[in-house]
C-alpha positions as CSV (number, residue, x, y, z in Angstrom):
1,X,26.2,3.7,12.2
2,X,22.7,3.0,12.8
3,X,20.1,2.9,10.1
4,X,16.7,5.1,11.4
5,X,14.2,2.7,10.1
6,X,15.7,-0.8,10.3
7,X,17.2,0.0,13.8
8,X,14.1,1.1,15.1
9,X,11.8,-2.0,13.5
10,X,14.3,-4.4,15.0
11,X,13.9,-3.1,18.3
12,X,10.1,-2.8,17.9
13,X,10.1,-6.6,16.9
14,X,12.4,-7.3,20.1
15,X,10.5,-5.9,22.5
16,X,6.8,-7.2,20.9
17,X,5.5,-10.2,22.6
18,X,5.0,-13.1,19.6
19,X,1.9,-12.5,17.1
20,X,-0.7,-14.9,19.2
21,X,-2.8,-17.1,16.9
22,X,-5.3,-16.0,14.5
23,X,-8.9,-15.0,15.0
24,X,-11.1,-17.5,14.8
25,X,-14.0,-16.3,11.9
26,X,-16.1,-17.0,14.4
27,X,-14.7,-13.9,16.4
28,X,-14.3,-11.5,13.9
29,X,-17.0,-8.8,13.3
30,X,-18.0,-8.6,10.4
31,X,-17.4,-4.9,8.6
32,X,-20.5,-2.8,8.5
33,X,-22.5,-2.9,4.9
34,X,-22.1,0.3,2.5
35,X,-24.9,2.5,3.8
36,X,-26.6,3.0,0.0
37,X,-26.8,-1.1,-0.2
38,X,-23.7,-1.5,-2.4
39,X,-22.6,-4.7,-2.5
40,X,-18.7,-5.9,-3.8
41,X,-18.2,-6.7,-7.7
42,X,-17.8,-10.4,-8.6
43,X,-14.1,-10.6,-9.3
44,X,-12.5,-14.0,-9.4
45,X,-9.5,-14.4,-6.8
46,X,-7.0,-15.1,-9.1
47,X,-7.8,-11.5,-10.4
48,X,-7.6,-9.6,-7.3
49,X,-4.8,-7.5,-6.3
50,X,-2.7,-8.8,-3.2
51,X,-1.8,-5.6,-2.0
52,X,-3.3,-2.1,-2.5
53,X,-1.5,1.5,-2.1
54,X,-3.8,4.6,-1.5
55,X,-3.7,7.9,-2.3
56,X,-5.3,9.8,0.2
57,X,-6.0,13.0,-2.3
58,X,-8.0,15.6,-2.1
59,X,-9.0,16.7,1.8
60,X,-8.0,20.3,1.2
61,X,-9.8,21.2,-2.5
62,X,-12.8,19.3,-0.6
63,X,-13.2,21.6,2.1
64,X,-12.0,24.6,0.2
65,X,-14.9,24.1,-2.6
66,X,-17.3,24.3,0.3
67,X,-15.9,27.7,2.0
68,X,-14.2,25.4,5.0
69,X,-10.7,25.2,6.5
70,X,-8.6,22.5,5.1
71,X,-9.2,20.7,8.4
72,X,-12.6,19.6,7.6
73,X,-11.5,17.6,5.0
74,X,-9.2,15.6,6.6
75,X,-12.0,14.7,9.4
76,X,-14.0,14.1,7.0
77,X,-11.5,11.6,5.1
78,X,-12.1,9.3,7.9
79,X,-14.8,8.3,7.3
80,X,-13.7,7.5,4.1
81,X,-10.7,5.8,4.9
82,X,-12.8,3.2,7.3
83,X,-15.2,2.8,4.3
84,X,-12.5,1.8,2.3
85,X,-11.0,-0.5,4.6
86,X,-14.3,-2.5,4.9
87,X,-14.7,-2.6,1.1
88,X,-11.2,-3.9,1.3
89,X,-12.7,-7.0,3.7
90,X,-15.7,-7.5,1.7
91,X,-14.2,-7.9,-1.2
92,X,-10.8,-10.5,0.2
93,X,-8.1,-7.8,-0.3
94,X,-5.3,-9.1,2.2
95,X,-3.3,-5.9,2.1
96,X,-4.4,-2.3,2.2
97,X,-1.6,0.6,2.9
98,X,-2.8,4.2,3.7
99,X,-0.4,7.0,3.1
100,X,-1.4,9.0,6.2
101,X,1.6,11.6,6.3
102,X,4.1,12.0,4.2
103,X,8.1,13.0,5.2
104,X,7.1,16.1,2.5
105,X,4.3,16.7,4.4
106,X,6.4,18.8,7.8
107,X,6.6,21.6,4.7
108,X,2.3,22.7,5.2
109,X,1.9,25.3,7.9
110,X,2.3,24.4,11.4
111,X,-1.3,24.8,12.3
112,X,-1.8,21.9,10.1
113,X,1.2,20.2,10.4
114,X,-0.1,19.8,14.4
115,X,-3.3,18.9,13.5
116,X,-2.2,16.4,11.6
117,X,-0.2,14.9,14.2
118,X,-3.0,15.1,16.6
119,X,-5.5,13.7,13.8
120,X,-3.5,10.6,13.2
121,X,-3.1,10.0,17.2
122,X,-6.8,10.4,17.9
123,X,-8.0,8.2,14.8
124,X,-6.0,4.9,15.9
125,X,-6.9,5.7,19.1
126,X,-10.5,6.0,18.6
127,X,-10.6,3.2,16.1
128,X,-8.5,0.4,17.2
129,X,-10.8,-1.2,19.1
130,X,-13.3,-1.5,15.7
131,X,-10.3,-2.6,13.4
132,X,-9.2,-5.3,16.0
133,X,-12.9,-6.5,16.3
134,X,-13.1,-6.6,12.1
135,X,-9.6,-8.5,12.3
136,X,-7.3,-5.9,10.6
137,X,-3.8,-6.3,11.7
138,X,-2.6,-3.0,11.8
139,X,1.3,-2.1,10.9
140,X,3.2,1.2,11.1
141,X,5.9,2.1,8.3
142,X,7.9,5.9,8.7
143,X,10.7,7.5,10.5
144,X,10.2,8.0,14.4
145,X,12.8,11.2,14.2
146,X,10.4,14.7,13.9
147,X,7.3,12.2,15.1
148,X,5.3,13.0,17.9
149,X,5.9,10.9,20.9
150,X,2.3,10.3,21.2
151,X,1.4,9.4,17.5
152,X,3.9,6.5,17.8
153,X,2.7,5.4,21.5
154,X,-0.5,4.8,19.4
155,X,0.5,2.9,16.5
156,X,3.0,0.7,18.7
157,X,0.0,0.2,21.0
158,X,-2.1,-1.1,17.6
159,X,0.4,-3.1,16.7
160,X,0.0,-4.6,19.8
161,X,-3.3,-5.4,20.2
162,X,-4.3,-6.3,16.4
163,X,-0.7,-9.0,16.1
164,X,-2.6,-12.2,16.0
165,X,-5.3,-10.5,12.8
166,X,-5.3,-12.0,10.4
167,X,-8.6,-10.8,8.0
168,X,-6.6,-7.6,6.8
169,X,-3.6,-6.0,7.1
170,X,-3.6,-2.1,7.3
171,X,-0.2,-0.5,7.0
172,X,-0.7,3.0,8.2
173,X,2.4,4.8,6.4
174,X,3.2,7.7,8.9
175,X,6.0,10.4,8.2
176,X,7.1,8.4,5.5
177,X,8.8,8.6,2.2
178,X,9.7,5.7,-0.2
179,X,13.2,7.9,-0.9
180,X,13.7,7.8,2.7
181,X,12.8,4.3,3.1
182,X,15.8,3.1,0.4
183,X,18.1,5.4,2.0
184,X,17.8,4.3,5.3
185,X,18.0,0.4,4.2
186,X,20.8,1.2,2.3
187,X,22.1,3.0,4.8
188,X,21.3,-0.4,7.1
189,X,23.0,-2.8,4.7
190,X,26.2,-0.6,4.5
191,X,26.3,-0.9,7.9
192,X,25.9,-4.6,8.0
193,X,28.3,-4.9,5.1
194,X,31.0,-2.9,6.8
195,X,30.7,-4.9,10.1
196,X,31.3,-8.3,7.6
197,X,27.6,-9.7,8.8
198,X,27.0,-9.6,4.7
199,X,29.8,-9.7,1.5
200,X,28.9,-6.9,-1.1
201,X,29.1,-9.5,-3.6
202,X,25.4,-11.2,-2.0
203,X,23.6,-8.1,-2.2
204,X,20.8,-7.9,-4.7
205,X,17.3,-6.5,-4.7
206,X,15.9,-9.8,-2.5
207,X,18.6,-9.1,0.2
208,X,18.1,-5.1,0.0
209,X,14.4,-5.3,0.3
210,X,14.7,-7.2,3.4
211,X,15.9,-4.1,5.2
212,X,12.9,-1.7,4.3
213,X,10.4,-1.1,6.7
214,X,7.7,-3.6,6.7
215,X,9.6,-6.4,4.8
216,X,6.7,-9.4,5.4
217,X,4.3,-7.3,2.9
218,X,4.1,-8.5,-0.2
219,X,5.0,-5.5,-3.0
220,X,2.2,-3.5,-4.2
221,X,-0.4,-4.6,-6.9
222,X,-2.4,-1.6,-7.5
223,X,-1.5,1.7,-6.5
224,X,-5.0,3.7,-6.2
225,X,-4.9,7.8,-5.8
226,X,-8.0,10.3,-5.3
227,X,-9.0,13.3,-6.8
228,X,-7.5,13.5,-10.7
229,X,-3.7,14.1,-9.6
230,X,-1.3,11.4,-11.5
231,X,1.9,11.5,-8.9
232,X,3.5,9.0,-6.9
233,X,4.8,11.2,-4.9
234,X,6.9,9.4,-3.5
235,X,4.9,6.4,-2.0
236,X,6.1,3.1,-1.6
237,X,8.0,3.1,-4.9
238,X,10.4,0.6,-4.2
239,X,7.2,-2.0,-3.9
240,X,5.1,-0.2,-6.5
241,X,7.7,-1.1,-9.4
242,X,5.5,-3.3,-11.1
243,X,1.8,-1.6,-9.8
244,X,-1.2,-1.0,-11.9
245,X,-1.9,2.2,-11.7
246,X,-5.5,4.1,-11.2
247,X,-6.2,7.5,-11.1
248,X,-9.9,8.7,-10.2
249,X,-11.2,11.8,-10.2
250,X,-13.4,11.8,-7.1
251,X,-11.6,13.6,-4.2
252,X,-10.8,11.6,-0.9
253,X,-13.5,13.2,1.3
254,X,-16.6,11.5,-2.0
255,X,-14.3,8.7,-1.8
256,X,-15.8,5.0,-0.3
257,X,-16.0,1.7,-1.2
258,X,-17.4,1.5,-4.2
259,X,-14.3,3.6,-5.8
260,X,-12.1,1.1,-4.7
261,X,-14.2,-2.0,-6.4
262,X,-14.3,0.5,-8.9
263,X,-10.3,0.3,-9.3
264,X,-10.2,-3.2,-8.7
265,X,-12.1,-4.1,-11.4
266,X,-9.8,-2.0,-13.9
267,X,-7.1,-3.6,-12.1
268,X,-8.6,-7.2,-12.9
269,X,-9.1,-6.1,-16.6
270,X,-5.5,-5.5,-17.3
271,X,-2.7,-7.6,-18.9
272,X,-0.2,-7.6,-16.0
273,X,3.5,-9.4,-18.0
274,X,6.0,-7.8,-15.6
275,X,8.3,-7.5,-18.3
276,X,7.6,-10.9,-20.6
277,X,5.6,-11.3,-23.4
278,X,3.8,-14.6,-24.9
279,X,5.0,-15.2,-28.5
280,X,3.4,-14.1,-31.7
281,X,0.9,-16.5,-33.7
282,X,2.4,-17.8,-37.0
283,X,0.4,-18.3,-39.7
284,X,-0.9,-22.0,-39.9
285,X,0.6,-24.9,-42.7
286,X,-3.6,-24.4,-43.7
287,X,-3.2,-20.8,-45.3
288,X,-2.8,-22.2,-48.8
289,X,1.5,-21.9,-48.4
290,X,3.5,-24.5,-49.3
291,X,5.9,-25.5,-46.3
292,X,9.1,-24.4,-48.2
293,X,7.2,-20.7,-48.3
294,X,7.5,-21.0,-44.3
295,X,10.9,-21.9,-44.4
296,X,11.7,-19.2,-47.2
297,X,9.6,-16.6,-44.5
298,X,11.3,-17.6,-41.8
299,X,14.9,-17.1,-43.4
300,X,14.0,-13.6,-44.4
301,X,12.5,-12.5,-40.8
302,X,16.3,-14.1,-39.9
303,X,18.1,-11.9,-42.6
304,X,16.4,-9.2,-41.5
Protein backbone atom coordinates (compact mmCIF):
# COMPACT_ATOMS: atom_id res chain seq x y z
CA UNK A 1 0.00 0.00 0.00
CA UNK A 2 1.51 3.16 -0.99
CA UNK A 3 0.24 6.49 -0.04
CA UNK A 4 0.23 9.00 -3.46
CA UNK A 5 1.52 12.02 -1.74
CA UNK A 6 3.84 10.91 1.05
CA UNK A 7 5.44 8.20 -1.29
CA UNK A 8 6.14 10.47 -3.83
CA UNK A 9 7.66 13.47 -1.29
CA UNK A 10 9.90 10.86 0.14
CA UNK A 11 11.25 9.94 -2.99
CA UNK A 12 11.56 13.60 -4.11
CA UNK A 13 13.53 14.29 -0.86
CA UNK A 14 15.81 11.01 -1.62
CA UNK A 15 16.74 11.91 -4.76
CA UNK A 16 17.28 16.01 -3.94
CA UNK A 17 20.82 16.86 -3.30
CA UNK A 18 20.93 18.71 0.49
CA UNK A 19 19.43 22.32 0.68
CA UNK A 20 23.00 24.27 0.21
CA UNK A 21 23.45 27.25 2.54
CA UNK A 22 21.48 30.27 2.58
CA UNK A 23 21.83 33.41 0.43
CA UNK A 24 23.79 35.76 1.61
CA UNK A 25 21.64 39.37 1.72
CA UNK A 26 24.16 40.47 0.00
CA UNK A 27 23.09 38.18 -3.00
CA UNK A 28 19.60 38.49 -3.04
CA UNK A 29 17.81 41.04 -5.34
CA UNK A 30 15.88 42.93 -3.95
CA UNK A 31 11.94 42.72 -5.20
CA UNK A 32 11.04 45.38 -7.58
CA UNK A 33 9.02 48.56 -5.83
CA UNK A 34 5.00 48.78 -6.42
CA UNK A 35 4.82 50.70 -9.67
CA UNK A 36 2.27 53.61 -8.13
CA UNK A 37 5.10 54.19 -5.17
CA UNK A 38 3.19 52.09 -2.54
CA UNK A 39 5.23 51.42 0.15
CA UNK A 40 4.41 48.38 2.99
CA UNK A 41 2.27 49.29 6.24
CA UNK A 42 4.16 49.63 9.52
CA UNK A 43 3.09 46.44 11.26
CA UNK A 44 5.10 45.31 14.23
CA UNK A 45 6.65 41.64 13.74
CA UNK A 46 5.04 40.15 16.47
CA UNK A 47 1.84 41.05 14.52
CA UNK A 48 2.58 39.59 11.29
CA UNK A 49 1.16 36.46 10.03
CA UNK A 50 3.78 33.53 9.62
CA UNK A 51 2.20 31.96 6.90
CA UNK A 52 -0.33 33.22 4.31
CA UNK A 53 -2.95 31.05 2.09
CA UNK A 54 -4.22 32.72 -1.18
CA UNK A 55 -7.15 32.61 -3.03
CA UNK A 56 -6.53 33.09 -6.41
CA UNK A 57 -10.32 34.28 -7.29
CA UNK A 58 -11.66 35.85 -9.86
CA UNK A 59 -9.54 35.35 -13.47
CA UNK A 60 -12.71 34.31 -15.26
CA UNK A 61 -15.54 37.16 -14.09
CA UNK A 62 -12.28 39.44 -14.88
CA UNK A 63 -12.04 38.73 -18.39
CA UNK A 64 -15.70 37.97 -18.91
CA UNK A 65 -16.63 41.69 -17.63
CA UNK A 66 -14.38 42.89 -20.39
CA UNK A 67 -15.89 40.72 -23.43
CA UNK A 68 -12.55 38.28 -23.26
CA UNK A 69 -12.06 34.48 -22.90
CA UNK A 70 -11.50 33.30 -19.46
CA UNK A 71 -7.88 32.77 -20.56
CA UNK A 72 -6.97 36.35 -20.36
CA UNK A 73 -7.49 36.47 -16.92
CA UNK A 74 -5.45 33.89 -15.76
CA UNK A 75 -2.39 35.62 -17.90
CA UNK A 76 -3.19 38.35 -16.50
CA UNK A 77 -3.21 36.91 -12.78
CA UNK A 78 0.44 36.70 -13.13
CA UNK A 79 1.17 39.52 -12.85
CA UNK A 80 -0.56 39.74 -9.92
CA UNK A 81 0.54 36.78 -8.29
CA UNK A 82 4.50 38.16 -8.65
CA UNK A 83 3.11 41.49 -7.23
CA UNK A 84 2.00 39.72 -4.38
CA UNK A 85 4.89 37.69 -3.77
CA UNK A 86 7.16 40.88 -3.55
CA UNK A 87 4.66 42.58 -1.21
CA UNK A 88 5.03 39.43 0.67
CA UNK A 89 9.21 40.20 0.83
CA UNK A 90 8.73 43.78 1.53
CA UNK A 91 6.71 43.44 4.13
CA UNK A 92 8.89 40.03 6.14
CA UNK A 93 6.12 37.36 5.37
CA UNK A 94 8.25 34.02 5.60
CA UNK A 95 5.55 31.92 4.05
CA UNK A 96 3.30 32.61 1.10
CA UNK A 97 1.14 29.49 -0.58
CA UNK A 98 -0.58 29.98 -3.95
CA UNK A 99 -3.48 27.73 -4.73
CA UNK A 100 -2.63 27.41 -8.50
CA UNK A 101 -4.92 24.28 -9.40
CA UNK A 102 -7.07 22.70 -7.59
CA UNK A 103 -7.93 18.52 -7.71
CA UNK A 104 -11.77 20.19 -8.46
CA UNK A 105 -10.32 21.99 -10.91
CA UNK A 106 -9.87 18.66 -13.97
CA UNK A 107 -14.05 19.36 -13.87
CA UNK A 108 -13.58 23.05 -16.32
CA UNK A 109 -13.54 22.29 -19.98
CA UNK A 110 -10.65 20.69 -21.47
CA UNK A 111 -9.56 23.66 -23.48
CA UNK A 112 -8.92 25.25 -20.17
CA UNK A 113 -8.10 22.46 -18.22
CA UNK A 114 -4.92 22.28 -20.91
CA UNK A 115 -4.20 25.70 -20.74
CA UNK A 116 -3.97 25.51 -17.37
CA UNK A 117 -1.46 22.94 -17.39
CA UNK A 118 0.46 24.63 -19.90
CA UNK A 119 0.07 28.10 -17.89
CA UNK A 120 1.47 26.68 -14.74
CA UNK A 121 4.55 25.01 -16.81
CA UNK A 122 5.47 28.16 -18.67
CA UNK A 123 5.12 30.57 -15.54
CA UNK A 124 7.80 28.59 -13.28
CA UNK A 125 9.59 28.22 -16.10
CA UNK A 126 9.76 31.74 -17.09
CA UNK A 127 9.98 32.98 -13.60
CA UNK A 128 12.39 30.82 -11.68
CA UNK A 129 15.26 32.50 -12.49
CA UNK A 130 13.61 36.02 -10.90
CA UNK A 131 12.22 34.12 -7.69
CA UNK A 132 15.71 32.43 -7.18
CA UNK A 133 17.49 35.86 -7.64
CA UNK A 134 14.73 37.58 -4.97
CA UNK A 135 15.55 34.41 -2.63
CA UNK A 136 12.08 32.68 -2.64
CA UNK A 137 12.47 29.06 -2.03
CA UNK A 138 9.97 27.59 -3.98
CA UNK A 139 7.95 24.20 -2.80
CA UNK A 140 5.44 22.00 -4.70
CA UNK A 141 2.29 20.43 -2.67
CA UNK A 142 -0.50 18.08 -5.02
CA UNK A 143 -0.91 14.73 -6.42
CA UNK A 144 1.47 13.74 -9.42
CA UNK A 145 -1.38 11.17 -10.72
CA UNK A 146 -3.59 13.13 -13.76
CA UNK A 147 -0.40 15.88 -13.74
CA UNK A 148 1.30 16.60 -16.73
CA UNK A 149 4.75 15.26 -16.95
CA UNK A 150 6.08 18.53 -17.83
CA UNK A 151 4.34 20.69 -15.14
CA UNK A 152 6.14 18.54 -12.51
CA UNK A 153 9.62 18.52 -14.46
CA UNK A 154 9.21 22.25 -13.74
CA UNK A 155 8.43 22.50 -10.21
CA UNK A 156 10.96 19.58 -9.34
CA UNK A 157 13.45 21.58 -11.39
CA UNK A 158 12.48 24.87 -8.87
CA UNK A 159 12.79 23.11 -6.12
CA UNK A 160 16.00 22.53 -7.18
CA UNK A 161 17.45 25.46 -7.89
CA UNK A 162 15.78 27.82 -5.16
CA UNK A 163 16.76 24.89 -1.90
CA UNK A 164 19.31 26.94 -0.21
CA UNK A 165 16.47 30.46 -0.18
CA UNK A 166 15.80 31.37 2.40
CA UNK A 167 14.01 35.22 2.00
CA UNK A 168 10.58 33.49 1.20
CA UNK A 169 9.09 30.41 0.82
CA UNK A 170 6.38 30.02 -2.06
CA UNK A 171 4.46 26.80 -1.89
CA UNK A 172 2.93 26.55 -5.35
CA UNK A 173 -0.25 24.12 -4.44
CA UNK A 174 -0.70 22.22 -7.91
CA UNK A 175 -3.60 19.62 -8.43
CA UNK A 176 -4.21 19.79 -4.99
CA UNK A 177 -6.99 19.32 -2.43
CA UNK A 178 -6.70 19.59 1.39
CA UNK A 179 -9.44 16.40 1.38
CA UNK A 180 -7.00 14.61 -0.72
CA UNK A 181 -4.09 15.62 1.20
CA UNK A 182 -5.64 13.90 4.71
CA UNK A 183 -6.61 11.06 2.80
CA UNK A 184 -3.52 10.25 1.31
CA UNK A 185 -1.63 10.84 4.86
CA UNK A 186 -3.99 8.73 6.34
CA UNK A 187 -3.80 6.55 3.86
CA UNK A 188 0.33 6.73 4.58
CA UNK A 189 0.10 6.22 8.34
CA UNK A 190 -2.27 3.11 7.96
CA UNK A 191 0.27 1.85 5.99
CA UNK A 192 3.01 2.57 8.44
CA UNK A 193 0.79 1.30 11.17
CA UNK A 194 0.01 -1.91 9.55
CA UNK A 195 3.77 -2.64 8.76
CA UNK A 196 4.35 -2.01 12.98
CA UNK A 197 6.83 1.09 12.02
CA UNK A 198 4.15 3.10 14.38
CA UNK A 199 1.46 1.63 17.31
CA UNK A 200 -2.14 3.15 16.80
CA UNK A 201 -1.97 4.13 20.25
CA UNK A 202 0.94 7.14 19.26
CA UNK A 203 -1.08 8.58 16.68
CA UNK A 204 -2.30 12.06 17.24
CA UNK A 205 -2.64 15.18 15.17
CA UNK A 206 1.48 15.99 15.66
CA UNK A 207 2.33 12.50 14.28
CA UNK A 208 -0.61 12.64 11.48
CA UNK A 209 0.51 16.06 10.25
CA UNK A 210 3.84 14.81 9.68
CA UNK A 211 2.69 12.80 6.71
CA UNK A 212 0.94 15.71 4.72
CA UNK A 213 2.67 17.13 1.96
CA UNK A 214 4.90 19.86 2.88
CA UNK A 215 5.25 18.95 6.64
CA UNK A 216 8.31 21.78 7.41
CA UNK A 217 5.60 24.72 6.82
CA UNK A 218 4.37 26.08 9.63
CA UNK A 219 0.16 25.98 9.53
CA UNK A 220 -1.49 28.86 8.07
CA UNK A 221 -2.06 32.25 9.80
CA UNK A 222 -4.24 34.16 7.46
CA UNK A 223 -6.12 32.63 4.73
CA UNK A 224 -6.61 35.62 2.04
CA UNK A 225 -9.26 34.99 -1.04
CA UNK A 226 -10.09 37.45 -4.04
CA UNK A 227 -13.08 38.65 -5.55
CA UNK A 228 -16.12 38.68 -2.74
CA UNK A 229 -16.53 34.67 -2.63
CA UNK A 230 -16.38 33.34 1.19
CA UNK A 231 -15.23 29.43 0.48
CA UNK A 232 -12.40 27.42 1.43
CA UNK A 233 -12.90 25.36 -1.01
CA UNK A 234 -11.02 23.00 0.05
CA UNK A 235 -7.54 24.60 0.53
CA UNK A 236 -5.22 23.71 2.96
CA UNK A 237 -7.82 23.12 5.68
CA UNK A 238 -6.04 20.87 7.73
CA UNK A 239 -3.33 23.89 8.39
CA UNK A 240 -5.98 26.64 8.10
CA UNK A 241 -7.85 25.37 11.44
CA UNK A 242 -6.97 28.13 13.39
CA UNK A 243 -6.64 30.99 10.21
CA UNK A 244 -7.91 34.50 10.20
CA UNK A 245 -9.85 34.80 7.58
CA UNK A 246 -10.15 37.75 4.84
CA UNK A 247 -12.37 38.12 2.20
CA UNK A 248 -11.93 41.08 -0.43
CA UNK A 249 -13.85 42.01 -3.02
CA UNK A 250 -11.31 42.95 -5.65
CA UNK A 251 -10.97 40.12 -8.25
CA UNK A 252 -7.43 38.36 -8.69
CA UNK A 253 -6.53 40.03 -12.10
CA UNK A 254 -7.05 44.18 -9.67
CA UNK A 255 -5.35 42.21 -7.15
CA UNK A 256 -1.47 43.43 -6.01
CA UNK A 257 0.36 44.20 -3.11
CA UNK A 258 -1.34 46.67 -1.56
CA UNK A 259 -4.48 44.06 -1.02
CA UNK A 260 -2.39 41.87 0.67
CA UNK A 261 -0.95 44.70 3.37
CA UNK A 262 -4.36 45.51 3.11
CA UNK A 263 -5.31 41.95 4.80
CA UNK A 264 -2.41 41.96 6.86
CA UNK A 265 -3.28 44.70 8.68
CA UNK A 266 -6.95 43.28 9.54
CA UNK A 267 -5.03 40.29 10.28
CA UNK A 268 -2.75 42.32 12.90
CA UNK A 269 -5.99 43.94 14.39
CA UNK A 270 -7.57 40.78 15.44
CA UNK A 271 -7.67 38.94 18.84
CA UNK A 272 -6.19 35.59 17.77
CA UNK A 273 -7.08 33.02 21.47
CA UNK A 274 -6.99 29.73 19.62
CA UNK A 275 -9.45 28.52 21.81
CA UNK A 276 -8.55 30.25 25.42
CA UNK A 277 -9.75 33.16 26.88
CA UNK A 278 -8.12 35.60 29.61
CA UNK A 279 -10.42 35.89 32.73
CA UNK A 280 -13.03 38.34 33.49
CA UNK A 281 -12.27 41.58 35.68
CA UNK A 282 -13.89 41.50 39.21
CA UNK A 283 -14.93 44.38 40.67
CA UNK A 284 -12.26 46.02 42.99
CA UNK A 285 -12.33 45.84 47.28
CA UNK A 286 -12.54 50.04 46.25
CA UNK A 287 -16.28 49.96 44.87
CA UNK A 288 -17.79 50.92 48.24
CA UNK A 289 -18.58 46.81 49.09
CA UNK A 290 -17.71 45.49 52.10
CA UNK A 291 -15.42 42.28 51.64
CA UNK A 292 -18.07 39.85 53.06
CA UNK A 293 -20.39 41.35 49.96
CA UNK A 294 -17.56 39.62 47.71
CA UNK A 295 -17.60 36.60 49.48
CA UNK A 296 -21.65 36.55 49.60
CA UNK A 297 -21.17 37.35 45.33
CA UNK A 298 -18.97 34.86 44.87
CA UNK A 299 -21.12 32.12 46.69
CA UNK A 300 -24.07 32.95 44.63
CA UNK A 301 -22.16 33.04 41.01
CA UNK A 302 -21.06 29.24 42.77
CA UNK A 303 -24.81 28.36 43.53
CA UNK A 304 -25.68 29.34 40.33
Amino acid sequence: MSRPGGDRERRRRAARPAPGPARGAAAVRPPEPHAGGARPPDIPPELLPRHIALVMDGNGRWAKERGLPRTEGHKRGEYSLFDVIMGAIELGVPYLSAYAFSTENWRRSPDEVRFLMGFNRDVIRRRRDQLNEMGVRVRWAGRRPRLWRSVISELENAEEMTAGNSVLTLQFCVNYGGRSEIADAAAALAADAVAGRIRPDRIDEKVLARYLDEPGIPDVDLFVRSSGEQRLSNFLIWQSAYAELVFLDTLFPDFDRRHLWRACEIYASRDRRYGGAMPNPMPSLSDGLDPRDHEHTSDRSHAQ
